[in-house]
N, C-alpha and C positions, 0 to 999 in steps of 0.2 A: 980591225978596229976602225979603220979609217973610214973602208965601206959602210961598215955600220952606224958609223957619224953621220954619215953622208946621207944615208937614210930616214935619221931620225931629223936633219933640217929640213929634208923632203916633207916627208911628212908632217912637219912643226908648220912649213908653209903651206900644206893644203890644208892644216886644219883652220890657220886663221883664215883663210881665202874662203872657205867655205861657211866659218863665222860671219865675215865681214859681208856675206852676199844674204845670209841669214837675217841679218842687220839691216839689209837692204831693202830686204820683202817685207821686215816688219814695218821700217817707218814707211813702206809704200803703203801697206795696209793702214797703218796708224795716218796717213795721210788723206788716204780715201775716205775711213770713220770722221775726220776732222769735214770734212771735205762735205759729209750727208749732214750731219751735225748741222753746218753751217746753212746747208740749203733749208734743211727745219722740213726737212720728206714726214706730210702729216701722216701717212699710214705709217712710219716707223714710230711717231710719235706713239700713235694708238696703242703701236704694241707694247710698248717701253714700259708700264706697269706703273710704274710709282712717279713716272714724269721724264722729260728730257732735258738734254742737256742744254746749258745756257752758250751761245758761241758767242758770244761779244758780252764784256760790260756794256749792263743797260739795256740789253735785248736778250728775250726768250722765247722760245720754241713750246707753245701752250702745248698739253698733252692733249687737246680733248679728248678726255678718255682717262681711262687708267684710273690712278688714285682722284683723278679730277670726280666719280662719282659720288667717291667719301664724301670728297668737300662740298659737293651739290648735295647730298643729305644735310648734313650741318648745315649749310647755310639754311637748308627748308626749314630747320626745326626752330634755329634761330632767331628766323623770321616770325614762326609759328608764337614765338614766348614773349617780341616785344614788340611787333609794329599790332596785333591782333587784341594786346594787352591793353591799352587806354577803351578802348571801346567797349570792355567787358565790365569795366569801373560804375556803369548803367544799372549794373543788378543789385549795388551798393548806395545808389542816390538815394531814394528816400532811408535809410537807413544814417546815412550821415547826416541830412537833412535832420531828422528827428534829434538823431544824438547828441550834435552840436547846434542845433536851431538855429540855423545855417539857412540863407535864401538861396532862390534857384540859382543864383546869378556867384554867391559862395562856395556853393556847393561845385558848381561847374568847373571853378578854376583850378581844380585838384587835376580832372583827366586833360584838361587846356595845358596847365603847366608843366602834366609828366610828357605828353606829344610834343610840345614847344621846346624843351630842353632836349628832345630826343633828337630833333633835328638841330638846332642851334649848337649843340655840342660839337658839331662836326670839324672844327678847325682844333681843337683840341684833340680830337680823336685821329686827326692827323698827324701831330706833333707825335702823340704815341705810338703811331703807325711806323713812323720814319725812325722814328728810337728804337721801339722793342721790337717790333714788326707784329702783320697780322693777328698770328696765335695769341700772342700774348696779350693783346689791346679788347679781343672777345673775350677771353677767360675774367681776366678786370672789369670787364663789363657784366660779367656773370655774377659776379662778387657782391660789385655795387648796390643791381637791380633785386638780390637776393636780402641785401642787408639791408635796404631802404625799404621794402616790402615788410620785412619781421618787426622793425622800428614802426613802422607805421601802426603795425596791431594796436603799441601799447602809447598815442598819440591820447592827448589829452585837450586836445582844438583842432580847429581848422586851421589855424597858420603851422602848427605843429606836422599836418598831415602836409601842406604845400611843398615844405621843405623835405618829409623823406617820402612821401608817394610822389611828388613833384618833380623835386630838383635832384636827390640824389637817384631814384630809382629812373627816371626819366637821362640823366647823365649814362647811369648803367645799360641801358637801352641803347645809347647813342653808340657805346663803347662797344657794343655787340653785333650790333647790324650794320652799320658802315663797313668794318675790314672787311665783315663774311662778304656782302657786296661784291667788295674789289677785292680782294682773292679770288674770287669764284670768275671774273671779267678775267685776271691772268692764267686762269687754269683752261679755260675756255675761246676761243677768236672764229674755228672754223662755224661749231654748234654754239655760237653764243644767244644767238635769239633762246632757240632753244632750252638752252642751261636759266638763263631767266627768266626767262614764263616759269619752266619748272619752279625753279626758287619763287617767284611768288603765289604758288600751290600753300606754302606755309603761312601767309598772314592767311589763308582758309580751313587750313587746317588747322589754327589758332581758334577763328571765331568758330569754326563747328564745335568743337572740342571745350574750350574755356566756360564759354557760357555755361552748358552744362555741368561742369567740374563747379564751376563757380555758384551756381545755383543750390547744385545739392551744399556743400560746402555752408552755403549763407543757414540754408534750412539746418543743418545740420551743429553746426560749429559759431555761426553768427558772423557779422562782419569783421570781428578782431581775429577770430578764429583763422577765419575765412583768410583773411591777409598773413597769416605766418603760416601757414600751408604753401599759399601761392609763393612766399618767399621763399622758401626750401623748395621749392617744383624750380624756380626761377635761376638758381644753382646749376642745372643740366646745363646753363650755355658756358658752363666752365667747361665742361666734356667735348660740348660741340668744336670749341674752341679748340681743344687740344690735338682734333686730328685733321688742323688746316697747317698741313704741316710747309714752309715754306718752297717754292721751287729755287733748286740748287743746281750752282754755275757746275761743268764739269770737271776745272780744274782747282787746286787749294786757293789759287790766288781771290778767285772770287767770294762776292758775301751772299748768302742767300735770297733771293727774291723777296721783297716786302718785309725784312727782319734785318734792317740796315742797324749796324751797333755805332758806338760815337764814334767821331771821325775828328782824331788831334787835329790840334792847328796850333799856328803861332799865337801867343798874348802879343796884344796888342793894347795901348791903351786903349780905353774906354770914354770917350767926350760925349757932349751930345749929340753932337750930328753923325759919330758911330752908332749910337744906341737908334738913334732914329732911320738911320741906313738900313742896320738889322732888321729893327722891326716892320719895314718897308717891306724889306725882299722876303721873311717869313712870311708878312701878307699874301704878297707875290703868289709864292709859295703855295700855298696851306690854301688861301680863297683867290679864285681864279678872277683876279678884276679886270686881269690885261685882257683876259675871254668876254667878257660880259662887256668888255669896250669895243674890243675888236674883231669880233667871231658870230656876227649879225643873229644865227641861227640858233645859236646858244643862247643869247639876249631873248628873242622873242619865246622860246622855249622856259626862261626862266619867268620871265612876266608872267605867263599861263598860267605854269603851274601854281605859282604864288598868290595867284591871284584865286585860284580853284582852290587849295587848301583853306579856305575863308568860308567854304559850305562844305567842302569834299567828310570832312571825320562828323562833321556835328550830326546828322539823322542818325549815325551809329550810337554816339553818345548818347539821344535822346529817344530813342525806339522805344528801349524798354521802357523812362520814365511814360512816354506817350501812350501807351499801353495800359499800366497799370495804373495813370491816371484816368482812364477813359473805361475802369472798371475791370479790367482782365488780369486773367491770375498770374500772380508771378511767374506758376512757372512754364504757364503758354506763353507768356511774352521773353522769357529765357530761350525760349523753343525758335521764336523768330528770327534771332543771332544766328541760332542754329542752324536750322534752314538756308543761312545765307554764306554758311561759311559752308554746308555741303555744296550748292550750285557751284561755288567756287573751286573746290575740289574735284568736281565733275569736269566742270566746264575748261579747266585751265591746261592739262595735258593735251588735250587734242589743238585745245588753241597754243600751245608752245609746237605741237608738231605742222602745224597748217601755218605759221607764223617766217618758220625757218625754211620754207620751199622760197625758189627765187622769183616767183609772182610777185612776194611781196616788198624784196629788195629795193629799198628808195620809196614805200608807198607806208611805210610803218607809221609817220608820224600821222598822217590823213586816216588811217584805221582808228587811232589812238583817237584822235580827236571826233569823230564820229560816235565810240563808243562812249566820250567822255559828253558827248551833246544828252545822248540816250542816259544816260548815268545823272544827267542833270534835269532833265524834264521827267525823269519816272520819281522826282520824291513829292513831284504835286498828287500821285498818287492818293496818298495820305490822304489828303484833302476830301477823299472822298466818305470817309467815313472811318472810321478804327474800328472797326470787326474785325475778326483774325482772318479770316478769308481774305478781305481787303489790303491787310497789311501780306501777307502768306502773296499776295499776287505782287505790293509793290517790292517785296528782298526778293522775287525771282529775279523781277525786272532787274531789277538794283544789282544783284548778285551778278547776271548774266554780262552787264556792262563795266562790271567791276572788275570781272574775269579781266577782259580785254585790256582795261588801264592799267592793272596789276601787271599783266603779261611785256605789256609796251614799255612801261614806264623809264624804264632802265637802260632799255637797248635805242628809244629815241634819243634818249641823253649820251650814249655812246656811238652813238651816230654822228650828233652835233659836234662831238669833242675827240681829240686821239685818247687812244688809252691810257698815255703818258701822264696827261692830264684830267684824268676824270675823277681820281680821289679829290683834287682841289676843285674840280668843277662841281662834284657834289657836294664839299663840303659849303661853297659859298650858297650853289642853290638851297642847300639844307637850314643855312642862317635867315636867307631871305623868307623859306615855308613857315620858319619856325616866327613871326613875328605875325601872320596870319592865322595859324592855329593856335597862337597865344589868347588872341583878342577873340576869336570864333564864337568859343562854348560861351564867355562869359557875357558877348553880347547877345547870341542868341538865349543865356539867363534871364539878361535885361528884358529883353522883349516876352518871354514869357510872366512875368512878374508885373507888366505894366497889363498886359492884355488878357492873362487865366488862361491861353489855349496854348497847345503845342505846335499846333497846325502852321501859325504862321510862321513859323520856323522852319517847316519843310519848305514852305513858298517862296521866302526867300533862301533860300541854299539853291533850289531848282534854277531860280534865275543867275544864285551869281556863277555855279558850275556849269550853266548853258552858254551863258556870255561868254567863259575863260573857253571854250571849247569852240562857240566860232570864230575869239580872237585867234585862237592857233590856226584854225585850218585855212581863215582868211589872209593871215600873214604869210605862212607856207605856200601858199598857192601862188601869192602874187614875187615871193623868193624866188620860185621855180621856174616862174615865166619871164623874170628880168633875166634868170642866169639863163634860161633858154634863147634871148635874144643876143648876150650877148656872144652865147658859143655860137651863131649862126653867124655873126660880125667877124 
């Protein structure tokens, strides 16, 4: 009995010994996985499937790859439904004109005010960014531009239409295209050129697509029609939305990536120089001022652009009226849209692949701004006469250059800014575009109303996007050559 005791502690101790060494392999292996995890190895990424894991609060290991394709569709299609959307509002002008007896310059402020909220929205589309996270701030914005679209059919004025083809449907847009944005910038870091160009294939795939939808539609159904259709089509970026699906830390403790929930705190009273504190550091926060003060290249990049949205949408708003005031049929001048949003669809894949080789690394913004020169002196085109040939040669041009700004736009601005910062960087840049596309269409209404031609509305656009394009590349150049001098000191 005693031997046989003596056997079973024997063996009691080799079982745990062999347990404990078991134990030993595991967390060595669980320490090695923590170990790759941390180093963020991109091709383990790749293969990961549906995303990596997060190894620190506050920092991720993008997958490029993986489910990051999903969310590069969605963000196309999203793109596809509201930046491509105000421009198609063109096939509607004399139609509203008519209805509401409405001037150029009335009529204008409808596609001005739904693009001017679309960007100015953006500091609110952060607050709901940080609250519900990405998914849920596009699906809301699916909502919005869905229900302000159906409302607007049954608009009984022009101030009627401002408010939901305007401001609500324009807010919805906002609420849409922003997160897809910045989601798609965390899903992506190694192929991000890349992943951006692609995504802006979609406002091309908009205008090819729309115009046409929107045309037969007018013909068919009329313009109230027309507009509760497009509200129900406007709905899919609730879909879109719903499979940007957050990236998640690897253990409980963490929150998901871009889907931050409330975060308790203590009550405090409330005086006014708290309430003023707060709304400070929300500023902070939400619009990047401390950038735009102190991040020189951010600064001169936001001037540009702000200053180019002041001609950049308007030849789109105005193509078709230009057209079918100058005698051509609706729906040739519908075709032109057309036309321009294929080039774009052509042209924009090969420039996302020739964009992301590292030729171009550090030279992106002097491409942008080159194509953005070409992009401003081809709308003198026009000028030459409105025959559809004429016009058919200037949206090649247009379209070709368009490609490239589409393609840049996103990735010069995550160039200038970390990524940390670039939802707030965009949303300030977004406030500042949005007060130049406000005033845009309805000055250039002005101008056509004092003078009968459309023409000079291309002329001036050409000069102010020519201008906003050598101030870039003239500032950039001489950035590069201060900071050249001083890295040789």
């Amino acid at each position: 009995m005693a031997e046989h005791n003596g056997d079973r502690r024997l063996s009691d101790r080799t079982l745990r010994a062999a347990t404990a060494e078991a134990s030993e392999q595991t967390d060595a292996v669980g320490q090695e996985e923590a170990g790759r995890a941390i180093r963020g190895d991109a091709e383990e990424a790749e293969t990961g499937g549906s995303g990596p894991a997060v190894p620190m609060p506050g920092a991720v290991t993008a997958p490029d790859g993986g489910w990051g394709w999903v969310v590069l569709v969605a963000t196309i299609l999203v793109l596809a439904l509201t930046l491509a959307f105000p421009s198609c509002v063109g096939i509607f002008y004399t139609d509203l004109q008519n209805e509401f007896n409405a001037t150029n310059s009335e009529t204008s402020w409808v596609p001005s005010i739904m693009t001017s909220v679309l960007h100015a929205g953006g500091p609110f589309c952060s607050l709901l960014v940080e609250r519900f996270g990405c998914r849920a701030t596009v699906m809301l914005g699916g909502v919005l531009s869905g229900v302000g679209m159906a409302a607007s059919s049954f608009a009984n004025s022009i101030t009627e239409l401002y408010i939901t083809a305007g401001i609500i449907t324009g807010l919805g847009f906002c609420f849409s295209f922003q997160p897809a944005v910045t989601i798609l910038g965390h899903y992506f870091v190694r192929r991000r050129p890349f992943a951006n160009a692609m995504s802006s294939t979609g406002t091309a795939l908009g205008l090819c697509t729309l115009p046409i939808l929107g045309n037969y539609l007018h013909t068919e159904l009329g313009w109230r029609g027309s507009f509760l259709v497009l509200g129900a089509m406007l709905l899919n970026c609730c879909v879109c939305g719903a499979v940007m699906r957050p990236l998640k830390p690897p253990g409980p403790r963490g929150r998901p990536l871009m889907n931050h929930g409330p975060v308790e705190s203590q009550k405090a009273p409330w005086g006014a120089r708290t309430r003023l504190s707060c709304l400070w550091a929300a500023l902070r926060k939400h619009m990047a001022f401390d950038l735009l003060r102190s991040n020189l290249p951010y600064r001169l990049y936001s001037i540009s652009i702000t200053w180019m949205m002041l001609g950049f949408v308007v030849p789109l708003i105005y193509l078709v009226p230009y057209a079918t005031g100058n005698n051509m049929e609706q729906r040739k001048a519908a075709l032109l849209l057309s036309i321009l949003g294929v080039v774009n669809i052509v042209a924009r894949p090969p420039m996302a692949v020739l964009f992301n080789l590292p030729f171009f690394k550090g030279r992106h913004v002097y491409v942008f701004a080159s194509a953005l020169l070409v992009n401003g002196l081809s709308n003198s085109i026009c000028c030459i006469g409105p025959s559809f040939l004429v016009l058919v040669a200037y949206v090649l041009t247009y379209g070709l250059s368009m490609s490239v700004v589409g393609s840049l736009m996103f990735t010069v601005l995550m160039e200038t800014v970390e990524m940390s910062r670039f939802q707030s960087a965009l949303g300030l840049l977004a406030v500042m575009e949005s007060v130049t596309l406000l005033i845009g269409p309805p000055l250039a209404g002005v101008l056509v109303d004092h003078t009968g031609q459309y023409f000079h509305v291309f002329l001036v656009c050409s000069a102010v996007v020519a201008s906003s394009a050598l101030f870039l590349m003239v500032s950039f150049y001489m950035l590069d050559k201060r900071d050249g001098r001083a890295s040789k000191q």
